[in-house]
C-alpha positions as CSV (number, residue, x, y, z in Angstrom):
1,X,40.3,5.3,-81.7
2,X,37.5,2.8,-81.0
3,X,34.3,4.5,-81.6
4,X,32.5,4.7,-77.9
5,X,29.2,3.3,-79.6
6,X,31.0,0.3,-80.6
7,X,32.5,-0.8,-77.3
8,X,28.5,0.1,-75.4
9,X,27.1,-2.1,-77.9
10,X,29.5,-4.9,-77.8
11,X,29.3,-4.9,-73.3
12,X,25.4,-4.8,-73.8
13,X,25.7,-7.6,-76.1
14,X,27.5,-9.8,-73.8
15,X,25.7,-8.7,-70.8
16,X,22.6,-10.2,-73.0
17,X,24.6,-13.3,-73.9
18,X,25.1,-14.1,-69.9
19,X,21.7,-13.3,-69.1
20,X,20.2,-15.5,-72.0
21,X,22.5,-18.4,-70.5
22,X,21.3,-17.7,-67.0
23,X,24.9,-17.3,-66.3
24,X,25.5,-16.6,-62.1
25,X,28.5,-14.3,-60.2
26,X,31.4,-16.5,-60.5
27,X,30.3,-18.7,-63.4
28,X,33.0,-19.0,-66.4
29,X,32.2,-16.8,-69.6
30,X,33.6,-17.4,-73.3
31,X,37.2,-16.7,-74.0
32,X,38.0,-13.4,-75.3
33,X,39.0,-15.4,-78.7
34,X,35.5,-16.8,-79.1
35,X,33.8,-13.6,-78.0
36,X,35.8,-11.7,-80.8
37,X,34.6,-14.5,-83.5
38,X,30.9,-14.7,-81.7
39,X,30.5,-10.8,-82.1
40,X,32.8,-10.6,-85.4
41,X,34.8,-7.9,-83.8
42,X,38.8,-7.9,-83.3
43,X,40.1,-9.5,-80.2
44,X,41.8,-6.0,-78.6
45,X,38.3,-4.5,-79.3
46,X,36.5,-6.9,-77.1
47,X,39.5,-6.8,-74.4
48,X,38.5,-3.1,-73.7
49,X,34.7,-4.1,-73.8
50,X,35.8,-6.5,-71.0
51,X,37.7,-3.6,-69.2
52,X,34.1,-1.7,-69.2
53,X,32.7,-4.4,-67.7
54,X,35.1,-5.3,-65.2
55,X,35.4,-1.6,-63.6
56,X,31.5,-2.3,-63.3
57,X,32.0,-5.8,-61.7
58,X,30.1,-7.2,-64.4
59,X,33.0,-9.2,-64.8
60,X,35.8,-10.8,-63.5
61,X,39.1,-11.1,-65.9
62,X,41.7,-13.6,-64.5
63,X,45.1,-13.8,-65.8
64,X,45.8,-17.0,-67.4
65,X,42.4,-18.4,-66.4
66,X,39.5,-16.7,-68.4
67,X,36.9,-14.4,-67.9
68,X,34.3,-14.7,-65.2
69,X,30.7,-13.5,-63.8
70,X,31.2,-11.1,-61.8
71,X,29.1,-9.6,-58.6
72,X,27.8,-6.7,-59.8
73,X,26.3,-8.4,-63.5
74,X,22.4,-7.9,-62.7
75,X,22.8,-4.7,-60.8
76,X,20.9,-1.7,-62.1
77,X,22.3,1.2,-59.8
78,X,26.1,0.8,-59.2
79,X,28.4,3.2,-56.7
80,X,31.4,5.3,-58.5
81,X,34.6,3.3,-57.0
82,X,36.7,6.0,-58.1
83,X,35.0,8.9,-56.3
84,X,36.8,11.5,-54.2
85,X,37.1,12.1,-50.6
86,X,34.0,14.5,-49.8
87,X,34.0,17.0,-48.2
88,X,32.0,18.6,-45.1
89,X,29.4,20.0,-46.9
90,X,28.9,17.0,-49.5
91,X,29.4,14.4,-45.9
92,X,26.1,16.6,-44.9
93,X,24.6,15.9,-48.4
94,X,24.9,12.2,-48.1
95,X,23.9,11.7,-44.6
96,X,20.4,14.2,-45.9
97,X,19.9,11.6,-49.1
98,X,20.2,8.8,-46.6
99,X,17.2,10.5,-44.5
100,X,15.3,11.0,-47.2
101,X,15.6,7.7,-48.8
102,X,16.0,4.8,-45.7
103,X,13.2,5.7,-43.5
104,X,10.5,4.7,-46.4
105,X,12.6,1.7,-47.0
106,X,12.1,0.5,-43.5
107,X,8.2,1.0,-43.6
108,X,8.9,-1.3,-46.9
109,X,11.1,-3.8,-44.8
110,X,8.2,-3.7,-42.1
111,X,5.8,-4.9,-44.3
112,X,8.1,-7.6,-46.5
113,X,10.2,-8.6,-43.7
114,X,12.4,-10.8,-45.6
115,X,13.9,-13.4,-43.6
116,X,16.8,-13.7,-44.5
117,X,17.3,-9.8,-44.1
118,X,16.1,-9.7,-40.7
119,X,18.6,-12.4,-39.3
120,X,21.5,-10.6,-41.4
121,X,20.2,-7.7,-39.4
122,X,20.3,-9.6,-36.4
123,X,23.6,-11.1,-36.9
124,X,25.4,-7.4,-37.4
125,X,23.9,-5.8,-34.5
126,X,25.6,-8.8,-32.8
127,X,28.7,-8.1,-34.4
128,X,28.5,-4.5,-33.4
129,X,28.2,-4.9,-30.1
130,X,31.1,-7.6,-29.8
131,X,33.4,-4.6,-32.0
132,X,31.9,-2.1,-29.7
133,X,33.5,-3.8,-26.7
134,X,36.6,-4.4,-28.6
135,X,37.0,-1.1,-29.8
136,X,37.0,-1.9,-32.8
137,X,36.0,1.1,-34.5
138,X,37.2,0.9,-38.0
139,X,35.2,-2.6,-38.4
140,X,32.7,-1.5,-36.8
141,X,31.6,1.3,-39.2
142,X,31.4,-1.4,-41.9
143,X,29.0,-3.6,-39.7
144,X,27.0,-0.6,-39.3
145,X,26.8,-0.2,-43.1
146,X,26.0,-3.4,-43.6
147,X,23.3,-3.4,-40.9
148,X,21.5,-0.6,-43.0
149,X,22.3,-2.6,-46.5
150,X,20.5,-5.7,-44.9
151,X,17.2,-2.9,-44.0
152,X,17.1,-2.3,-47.2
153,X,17.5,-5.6,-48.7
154,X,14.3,-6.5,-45.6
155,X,11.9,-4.9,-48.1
156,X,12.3,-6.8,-51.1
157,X,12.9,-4.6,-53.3
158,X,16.5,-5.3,-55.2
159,X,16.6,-1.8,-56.7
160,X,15.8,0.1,-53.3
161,X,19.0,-2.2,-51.8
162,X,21.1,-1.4,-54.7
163,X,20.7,2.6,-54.0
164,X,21.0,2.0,-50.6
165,X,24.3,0.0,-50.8
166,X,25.5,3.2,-53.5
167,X,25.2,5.6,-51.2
168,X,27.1,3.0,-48.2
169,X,29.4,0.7,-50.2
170,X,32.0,3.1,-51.7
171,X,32.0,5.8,-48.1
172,X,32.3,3.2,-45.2
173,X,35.5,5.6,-44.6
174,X,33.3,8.9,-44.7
175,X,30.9,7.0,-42.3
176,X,33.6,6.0,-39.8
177,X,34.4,9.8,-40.1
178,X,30.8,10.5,-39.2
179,X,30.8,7.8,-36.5
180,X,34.0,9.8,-35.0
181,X,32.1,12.5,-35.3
182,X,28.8,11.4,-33.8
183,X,30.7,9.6,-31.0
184,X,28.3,7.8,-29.0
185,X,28.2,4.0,-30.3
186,X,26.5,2.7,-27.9
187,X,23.1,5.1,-28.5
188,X,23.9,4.2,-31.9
189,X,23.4,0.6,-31.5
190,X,20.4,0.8,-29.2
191,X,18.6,2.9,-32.2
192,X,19.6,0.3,-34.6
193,X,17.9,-2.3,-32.1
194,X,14.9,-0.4,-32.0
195,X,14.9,0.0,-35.6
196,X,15.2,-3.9,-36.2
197,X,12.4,-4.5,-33.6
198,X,9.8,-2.7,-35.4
199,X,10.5,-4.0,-39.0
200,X,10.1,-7.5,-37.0
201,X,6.6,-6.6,-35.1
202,X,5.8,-5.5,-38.9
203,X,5.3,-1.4,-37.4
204,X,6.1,0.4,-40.7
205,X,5.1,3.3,-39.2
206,X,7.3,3.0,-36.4
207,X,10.6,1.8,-38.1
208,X,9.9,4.8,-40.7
209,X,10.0,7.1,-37.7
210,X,12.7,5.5,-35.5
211,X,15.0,5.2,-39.0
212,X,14.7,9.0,-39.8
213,X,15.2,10.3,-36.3
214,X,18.6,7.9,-36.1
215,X,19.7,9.8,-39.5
216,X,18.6,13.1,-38.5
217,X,20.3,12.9,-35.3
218,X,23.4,12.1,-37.2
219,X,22.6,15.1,-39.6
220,X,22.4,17.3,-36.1
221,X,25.8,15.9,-35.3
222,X,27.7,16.9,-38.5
223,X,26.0,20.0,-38.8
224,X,27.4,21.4,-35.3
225,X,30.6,19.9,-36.1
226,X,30.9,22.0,-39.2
């Protein structure tokens, strides 16, 4: 068996060779020949190095086409893909997590207000409100996770977006659960408004407040329902 060192070292070197090229999500990498010959190593060794990577999305392995960039190559905090279902109690811890971590971020996002956050903000609480009407409810809890993804990414902070987006990415089906749960999708898009017009006036202490009293009142929810 491949010793475990071997493989960590050989994915952290070629993490290191794409980040000395300045190598970009979707960019073409060496073959797995040359990497082999680069690193001195055999060619089934650095195939399973390339598997590491590419359950990370670090890469991107294409059959009959190479390897590639992939998404997740400069990310620092990733989600676990493979985790279970949770249950009541663990839906209660993530929803608590979230209300401890968000409503900071969004005093953060008040005072860097990026841009392009904002009018990705914006643009989902218009797409909310069009899946609201449609009834649309299994989209809908995505664009609601990706309304609080784009809050995080408001306060320029890549790593504060990145544990935001781990604790959202990998349970948009655990937050349409909640969403069933909490029921009322229309309060919960007025309280997303609200939230988006204080980061914009630049209120962080606002946005902090209105952001942990939309989590809380979600924790309410879910811990009647249990």
């Amino acid at each position: 068996m491949i010793r475990r060192s071997l493989l960590d070292d050989l994915a952290a070197s070629m993490l290191e060779l794409m980040a000395d090229r300045k190598l970009a999500p979707g960019d073409p990498f060496e073959s797995v020949r040359a990497l082999a010959a680069r690193f001195q190593v055999a060619v089934p060794t650095v195939r399973e190095a390339l598997r590491r990577l590419e359950a990370t999305g670090a890469v991107v392995l294409r059959h009959g086409s190479g390897v590639y960039v992939g998404p997740n190559v400069g990310r620092l905090v990733l989600a676990n893909p493979l985790a279970l279902k949770p249950t009541a109690e663990r839906l209660v811890e993530l929803v608590q997590a979230r209300a401890l971590i968000e409503p900071p971020i969004a005093a953060l996002a008040a005072h860097t207000r990026s841009e392009a956050a904002l009018a990705q903000m914006e643009a989902d609480l218009g797409k909310a409100a069009e899946l609201i009407a449609a009834r649309d409810h299994d989209r809908l809890a995505e664009v609601n996770m990706d309304f609080h993804r784009a809050l995080a990414q408001a306060s320029g902070n890549a790593t504060l977006a990145e544990v935001v987006e781990s604790v959202t990415v990998v349970n948009v089906r655990e937050q349409l659960q909640i969403q069933l749960i909490h029921g009322d999708r229309e309060t919960d898009l007025a309280e997303h408004r609200a939230i988006l017009t204080a980061v914009r006036a630049g209120d962080a202490v606002l946005a902090e407040q209105l952001t942990r009293a939309h989590l809380e009142g979600v924790l309410e929810v879910l811990r009647a329902d249990r």
